[in-house]
C-alpha positions as CSV (number, residue, x, y, z in Angstrom):
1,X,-1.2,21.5,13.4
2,X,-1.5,22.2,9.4
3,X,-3.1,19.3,7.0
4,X,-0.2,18.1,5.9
5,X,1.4,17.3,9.6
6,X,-2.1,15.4,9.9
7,X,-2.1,13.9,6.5
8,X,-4.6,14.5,4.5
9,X,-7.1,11.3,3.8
10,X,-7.9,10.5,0.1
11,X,-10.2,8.1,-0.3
12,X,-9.5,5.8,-2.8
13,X,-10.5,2.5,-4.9
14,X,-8.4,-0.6,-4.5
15,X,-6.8,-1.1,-7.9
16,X,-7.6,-4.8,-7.5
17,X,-10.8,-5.5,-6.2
18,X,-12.4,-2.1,-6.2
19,X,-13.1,-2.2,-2.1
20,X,-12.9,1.7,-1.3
21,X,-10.4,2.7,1.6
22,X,-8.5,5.9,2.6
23,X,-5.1,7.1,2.1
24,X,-3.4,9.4,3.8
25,X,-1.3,11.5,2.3
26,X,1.1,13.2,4.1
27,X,1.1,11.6,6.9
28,X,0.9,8.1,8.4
29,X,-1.2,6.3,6.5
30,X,-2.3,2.2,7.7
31,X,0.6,1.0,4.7
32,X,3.1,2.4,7.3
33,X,2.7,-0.4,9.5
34,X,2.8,-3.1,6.9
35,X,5.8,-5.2,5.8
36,X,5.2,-4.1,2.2
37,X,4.0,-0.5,0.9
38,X,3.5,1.0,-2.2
39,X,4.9,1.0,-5.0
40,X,5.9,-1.7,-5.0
41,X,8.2,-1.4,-8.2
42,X,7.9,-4.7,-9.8
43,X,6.6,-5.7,-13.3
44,X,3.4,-5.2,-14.2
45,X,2.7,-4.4,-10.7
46,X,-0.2,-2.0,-9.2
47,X,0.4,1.3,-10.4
48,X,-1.8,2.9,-7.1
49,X,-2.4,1.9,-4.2
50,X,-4.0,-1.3,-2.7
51,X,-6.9,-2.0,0.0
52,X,-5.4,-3.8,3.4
53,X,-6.2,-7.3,2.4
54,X,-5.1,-6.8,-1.5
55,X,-1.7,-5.5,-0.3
56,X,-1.0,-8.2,2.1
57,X,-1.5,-10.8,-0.4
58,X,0.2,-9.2,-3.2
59,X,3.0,-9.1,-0.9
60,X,2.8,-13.1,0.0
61,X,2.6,-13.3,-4.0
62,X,5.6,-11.6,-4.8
63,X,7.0,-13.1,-1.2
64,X,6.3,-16.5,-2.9
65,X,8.5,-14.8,-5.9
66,X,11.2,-14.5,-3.4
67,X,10.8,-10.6,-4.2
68,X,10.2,-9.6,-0.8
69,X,12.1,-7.5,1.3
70,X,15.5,-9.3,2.2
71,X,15.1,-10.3,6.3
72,X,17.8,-9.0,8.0
């Protein structure tokens, strides 16, 4: 299995609160199982990613927006 079939982790700083986490690139990374991933193209919105607990409540915020993802 090559690195990019495992993903590659990238650890990274919450853009919010600073809380480091990993990414992974490539591959499944924890985002994939949320509701909401990044980017999440809205106005003057993150520009990188966001720690677990940042990313679910920016998603209740913009959710609160009514600019979540439409429920089917």
């Amino acid at each position: 299995m090559t690195a990019i079939e495992k993903g590659i982790e990238r650890p990274m700083a919450c853009e919010r609160c600073g809380t480091a986490f990993t990414c992974t690139t490539g591959g499944p990374c924890w985002c994939s199982g949320e509701d909401f991933r990044l980017p999440l193209t809205t106005k003057g919105g993150p520009a990188d990613c966001l720690c677990p607990a940042c990313l679910k409540a920016y998603a209740l915020e913009l959710k609160a927006k009514g600019l979540g993802p439409k429920e089917a």
